[in-house]
C-alpha positions in Angstrom: -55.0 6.4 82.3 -52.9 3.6 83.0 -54.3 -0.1 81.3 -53.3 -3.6 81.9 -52.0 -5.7 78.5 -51.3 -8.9 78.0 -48.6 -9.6 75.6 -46.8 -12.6 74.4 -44.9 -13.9 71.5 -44.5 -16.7 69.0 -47.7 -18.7 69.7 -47.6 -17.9 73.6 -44.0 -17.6 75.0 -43.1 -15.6 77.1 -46.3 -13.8 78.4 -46.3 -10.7 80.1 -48.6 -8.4 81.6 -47.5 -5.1 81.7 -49.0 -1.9 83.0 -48.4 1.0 80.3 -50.4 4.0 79.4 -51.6 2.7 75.8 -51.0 -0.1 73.8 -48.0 1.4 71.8 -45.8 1.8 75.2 -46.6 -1.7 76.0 -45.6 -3.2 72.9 -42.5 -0.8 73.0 -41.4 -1.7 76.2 -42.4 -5.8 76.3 -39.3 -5.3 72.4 -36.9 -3.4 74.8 -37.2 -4.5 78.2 -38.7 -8.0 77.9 -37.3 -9.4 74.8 -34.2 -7.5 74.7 -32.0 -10.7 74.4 -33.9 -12.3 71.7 -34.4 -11.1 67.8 -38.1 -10.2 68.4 -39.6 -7.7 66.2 -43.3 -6.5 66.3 -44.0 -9.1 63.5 -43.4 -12.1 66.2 -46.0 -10.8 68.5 -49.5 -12.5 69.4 -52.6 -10.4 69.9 -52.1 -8.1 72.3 -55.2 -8.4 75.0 -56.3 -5.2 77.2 -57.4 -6.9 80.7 -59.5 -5.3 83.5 -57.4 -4.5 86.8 -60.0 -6.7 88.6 -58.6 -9.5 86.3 -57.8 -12.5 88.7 -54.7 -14.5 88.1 -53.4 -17.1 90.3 -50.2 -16.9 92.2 -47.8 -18.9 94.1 -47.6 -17.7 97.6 -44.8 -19.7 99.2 -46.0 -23.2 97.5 -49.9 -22.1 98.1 -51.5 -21.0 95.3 -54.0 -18.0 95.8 -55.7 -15.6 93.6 -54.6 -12.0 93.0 -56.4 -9.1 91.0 -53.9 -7.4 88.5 -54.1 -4.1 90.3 -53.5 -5.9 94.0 -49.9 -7.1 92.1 -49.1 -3.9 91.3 -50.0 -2.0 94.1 -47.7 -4.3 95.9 -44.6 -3.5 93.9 -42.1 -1.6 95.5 -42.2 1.3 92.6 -45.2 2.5 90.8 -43.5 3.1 87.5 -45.4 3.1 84.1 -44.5 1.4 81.8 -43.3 -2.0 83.7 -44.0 -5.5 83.9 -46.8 -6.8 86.2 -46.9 -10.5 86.2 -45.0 -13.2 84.0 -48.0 -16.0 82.8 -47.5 -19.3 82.2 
């Protein structure tokens, strides 16, 4: 079963949401993929929050903003791969 974290480091950079199959991939892939450019180690990261797919976040749709579930952004990806990066938060 595939969950939805939220992840982010040093007191809220950089937030991610990223689809994964536990919390351990997540964190795994948000080190390698995410923050492979900086020195972040496991140490640097915030709680790590499990949201619901019916978790609404707002987007920008060409300047207007409108509300998205989590699993309506990634169904609309163009690959359904596990683990990835759903949404980048402010």
């Amino acid at each position: 079963m595939r969950e939805f974290f939220k992840i982010s480091f040093c007191d809220g950079l950089d937030k991610k949401v990223i689809i994964a199959s536990n919390k351990y991939e997540a964190v795994g892939f948000y080190l390698m993929e995410v923050q492979r450019e900086q020195d972040c180690c496991i140490e640097d990261l915030d709680e790590i929050e499990v949201l619901s797919p019916d978790h609404s976040v707002e987007v920008s749709c060409i300047g207007w903003a409108v509300n998205k579930t989590l699993m309506e952004i990634y169904k609309e990806k163009e690959y359904g791969d596990t683990p990835q990066v759903v949404v980048g938060l402010e």
